[in-house]
N, C-alpha and C positions, 0 to 999 in steps of 0.2 A: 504493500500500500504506500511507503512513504518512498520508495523508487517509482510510481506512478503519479501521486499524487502531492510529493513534497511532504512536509513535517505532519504527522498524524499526533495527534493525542489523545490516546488512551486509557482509560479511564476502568481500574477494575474498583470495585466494590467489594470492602471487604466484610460485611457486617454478618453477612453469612455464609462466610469462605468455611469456619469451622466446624457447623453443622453438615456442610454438604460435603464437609472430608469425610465427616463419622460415618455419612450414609452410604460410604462406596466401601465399610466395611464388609467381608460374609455375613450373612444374613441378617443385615440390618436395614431397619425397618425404613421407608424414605421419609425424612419428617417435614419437607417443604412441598406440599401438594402443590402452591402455586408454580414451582417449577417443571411437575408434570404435564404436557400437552399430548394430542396427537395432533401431527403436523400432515398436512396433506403438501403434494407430490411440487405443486406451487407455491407453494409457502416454504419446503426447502430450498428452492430456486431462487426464492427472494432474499433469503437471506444470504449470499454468497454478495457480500460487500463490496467486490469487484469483478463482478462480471462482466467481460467482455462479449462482442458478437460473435464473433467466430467459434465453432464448438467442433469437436471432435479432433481427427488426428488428420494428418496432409496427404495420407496414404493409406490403401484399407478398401474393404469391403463395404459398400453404402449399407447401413445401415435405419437410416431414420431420414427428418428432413425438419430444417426448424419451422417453428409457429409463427417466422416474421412473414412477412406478405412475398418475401422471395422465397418463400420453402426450400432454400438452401439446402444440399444434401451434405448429411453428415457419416463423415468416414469414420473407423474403427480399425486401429492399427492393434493386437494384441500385443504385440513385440515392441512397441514405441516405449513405453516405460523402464523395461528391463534397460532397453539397450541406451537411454537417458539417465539411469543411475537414479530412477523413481519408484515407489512404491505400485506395484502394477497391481494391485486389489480394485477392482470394480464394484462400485454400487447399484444396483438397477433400484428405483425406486417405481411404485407404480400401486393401483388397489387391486383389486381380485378381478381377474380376470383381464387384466391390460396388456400381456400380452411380456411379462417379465419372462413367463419358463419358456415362449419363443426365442427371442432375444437370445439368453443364456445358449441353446440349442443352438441358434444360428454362426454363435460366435464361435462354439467348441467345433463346429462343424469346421467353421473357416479353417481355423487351425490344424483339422485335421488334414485338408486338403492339402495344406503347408507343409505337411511331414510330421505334427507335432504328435505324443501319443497322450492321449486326452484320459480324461478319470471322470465321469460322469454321475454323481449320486442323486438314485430318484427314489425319495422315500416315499410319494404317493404312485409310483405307477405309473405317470403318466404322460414320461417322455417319450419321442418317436426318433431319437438318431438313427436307429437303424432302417429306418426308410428312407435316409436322406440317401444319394448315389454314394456309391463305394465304401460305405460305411461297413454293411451286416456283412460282409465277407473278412472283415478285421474286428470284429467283438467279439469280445469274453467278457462272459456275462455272470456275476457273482452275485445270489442271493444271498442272504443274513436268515439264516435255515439251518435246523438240525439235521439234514441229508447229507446222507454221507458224503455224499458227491461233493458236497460243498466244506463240508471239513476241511480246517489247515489254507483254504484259500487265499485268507488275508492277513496271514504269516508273509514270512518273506518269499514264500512259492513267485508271487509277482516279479521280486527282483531276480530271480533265479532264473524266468523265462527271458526277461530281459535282457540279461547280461548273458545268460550262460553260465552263470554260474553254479554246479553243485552242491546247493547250502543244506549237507548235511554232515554230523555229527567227526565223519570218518570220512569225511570228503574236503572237508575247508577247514585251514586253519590260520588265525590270524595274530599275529604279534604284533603291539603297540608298545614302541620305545618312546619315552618321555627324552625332555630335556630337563629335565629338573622340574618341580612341584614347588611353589610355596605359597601361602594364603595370603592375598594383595591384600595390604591395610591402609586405608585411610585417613587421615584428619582432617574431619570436615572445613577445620577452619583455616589448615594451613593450605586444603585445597580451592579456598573461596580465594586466598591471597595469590595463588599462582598466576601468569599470564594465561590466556585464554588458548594459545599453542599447547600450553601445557598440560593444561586440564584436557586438551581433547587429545591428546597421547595420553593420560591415564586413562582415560575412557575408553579408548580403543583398545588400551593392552589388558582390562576389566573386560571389554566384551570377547577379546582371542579366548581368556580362562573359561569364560562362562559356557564360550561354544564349545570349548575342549572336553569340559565339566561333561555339559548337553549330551556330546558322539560319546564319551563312554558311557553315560548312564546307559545309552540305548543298546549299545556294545553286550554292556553285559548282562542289562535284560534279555538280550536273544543267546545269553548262554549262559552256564554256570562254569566260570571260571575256579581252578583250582586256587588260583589267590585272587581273590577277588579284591578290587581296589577299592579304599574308603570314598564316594567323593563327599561326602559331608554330614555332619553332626544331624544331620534331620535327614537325609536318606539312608545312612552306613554305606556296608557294602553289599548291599542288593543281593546277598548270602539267600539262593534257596525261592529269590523272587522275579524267576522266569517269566517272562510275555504267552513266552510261543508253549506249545504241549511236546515240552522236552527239546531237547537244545537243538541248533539250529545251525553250530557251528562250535567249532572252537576257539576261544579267544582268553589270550591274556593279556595283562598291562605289567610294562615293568618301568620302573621311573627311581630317580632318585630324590630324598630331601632336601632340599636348600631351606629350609627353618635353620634359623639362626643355632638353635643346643643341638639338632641333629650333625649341622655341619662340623662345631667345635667336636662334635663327639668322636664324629668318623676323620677328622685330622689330626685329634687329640692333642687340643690346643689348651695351654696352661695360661695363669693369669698373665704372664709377660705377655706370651703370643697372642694373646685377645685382644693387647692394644692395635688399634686402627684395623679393629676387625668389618668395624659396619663399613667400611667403604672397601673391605676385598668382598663383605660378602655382597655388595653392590655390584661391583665385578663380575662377581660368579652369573651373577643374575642377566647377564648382558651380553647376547647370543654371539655377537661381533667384538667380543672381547680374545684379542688372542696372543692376549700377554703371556709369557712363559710360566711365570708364577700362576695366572690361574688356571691354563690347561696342566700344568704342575699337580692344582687345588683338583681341579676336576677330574681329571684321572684316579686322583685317591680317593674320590668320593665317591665315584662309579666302582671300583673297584670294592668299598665295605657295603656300598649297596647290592653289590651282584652276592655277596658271602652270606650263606645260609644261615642263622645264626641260630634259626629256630624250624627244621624241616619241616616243609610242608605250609609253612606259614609265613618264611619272608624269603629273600632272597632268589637266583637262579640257579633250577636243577633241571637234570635230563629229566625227570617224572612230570616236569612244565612242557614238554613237547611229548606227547603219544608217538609210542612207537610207531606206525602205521601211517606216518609222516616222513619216515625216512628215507632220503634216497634211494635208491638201488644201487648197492654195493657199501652204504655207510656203515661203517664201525661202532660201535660204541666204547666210549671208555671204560673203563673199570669203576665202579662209586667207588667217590675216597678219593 
């Protein structure tokens, strides 16, 4: 707005900011009814503060035509968002029967035509993709049924067809090496005082952990790993709490600690050696650091984290890879 229209001023109201936090609690109750409406399809429209004439994308499948007296046709690009670096979620607004489950239909259609492979869910019944041209000779069609037929569907059988891949027990196995692990902490207030460069590199290397967090939870919900990894005080280690009906694959995590008493422990660093420790263990922490002293540090630290200390429960052993993985022709060593 104030790149369009010069200096805006802004005006929030704060008098019932603090009730309308409490009410976006779980299950709490809404206590501003004047703030509930139901809005019809033009009265969303009117509220978009800077609407321009032009609507739709520059390229695309016509879809619609505007209500100005030039019935302007409007295009629909699916791929424009993505490849803008924009949030590509779609709202169709509309009432019953206006013609929203067309629309949806028409557009998944488009894309399919494009090469793309579509995922379609119709909880009432009462989609028609497979009458559009070249559709019903490419569906697989998945109902939410206790038929056998339909068992195991919505596991990762999907990815399995997709890629090729044999996602089973004796057939896939998968190893995830960390680069080290440690819990990002914050001070709120010495993070309000940073430049604004800075705060958005904390934020983004906060969102790399969270997505890292994300792929193993799902990791090892599709298996039961023999060391399963902690990721957090409110999930554990997902011990025993499979998705699928029995594992889907084989997977481990092996990663080392960068906590501050883990690192002292496994370099066995005494009160001398702790001096100017927080700026090696900063170091340590800094992928493009390839000072000799800390691939030095880091070497001994992958090294007491690979040592079993407790079997079966930390460290790496041959009994972390199933036989049945081996080569043809591999050896084993002798345990011990």
């Amino acid at each position: 707005m104030r790149e369009s229209y010069g200096r805006v001023q802004l005006h929030r109201p704060g008098g019932e900011q603090h009730r309308l936090f409490l009410a976006s609690m779980p299950a709490a109750t809404f206590p501003l009814p004047e703030y509930k409406e139901h809005l019809l399809p033009d009265q969303v429209g009117a509220m978009v503060p800077h609407a321009i004439s032009h609507a739709g994308s520059r390229i695309g499948p016509c879809i619609g035509h505007t209500l100005t007296g030039s019935r302007a046709p409007v295009q629909f690009d699916l791929a424009e968002a993505p490849q803008e670096s924009r949030p590509p979620t779609v709202l169709a607004v509309g009432t019953s029967g206006s013609g929203k489950t067309v629309f949806q239909q028409f557009v998944l259609w488009q894309a399919f035509m494009q090469g793309s492979l579509i995922v379609d869910i119709d909880p009432k019944g009462d989609h028609r993709l497979r009458e559009l041209p070249g559709v019903a000779d490419c569906l697989e069609e998945i109902r939410l049924s206790g038929e056998e037929r339909y068992r195991g569907l919505l596991d990762l059988g999907l990815v399995d067809r997709r890629f090729g891949w044999p996602l089973e027990i004796d057939k896939m196995l998968m190893i995830s090496l960390g680069t080290g692990w440690w819990r990002m902490r914050r001070d709120a207030a010495k993070f309000m005082m940073q430049p604004h460069i800075l705060k958005a590199r904390d934020v983004a290397m906060g969102m790399v952990q969270d997505s890292s967090l994300s792929a193993l939870t799902i990791m090892q919900a599709l298996s039961e790993p023999r060391k399963p990894w902690t990721i957090n005080s409110e999930i554990g280690d997902q011990a025993g709490e499979s998705l699928t009906m029995g594992e889907s694959l084989v997977f481990q995590r092996f990663d080392a600690s960068l906590e501050a008493d883990d690192v002292k422990r496994a370099l066995n660093l005494g009160r001398l050696e702790s001096l100017g420790f927080t700026s090696r263990l900063e170091g340590m922490r800094q992928l493009d650091n390839g000072s000799g002293q800390n691939l030095k540090d880091l070497y001994a630290i992958g090294l007491e984290a690979g040592r079993a200390k407790t079997p079966g429960l930390d460290g790496i052993e041959a009994e972390d890879f199933p036989r049945h993985f081996d080569p043809a022709g591999w050896r084993r060593a002798a345990a011990g």
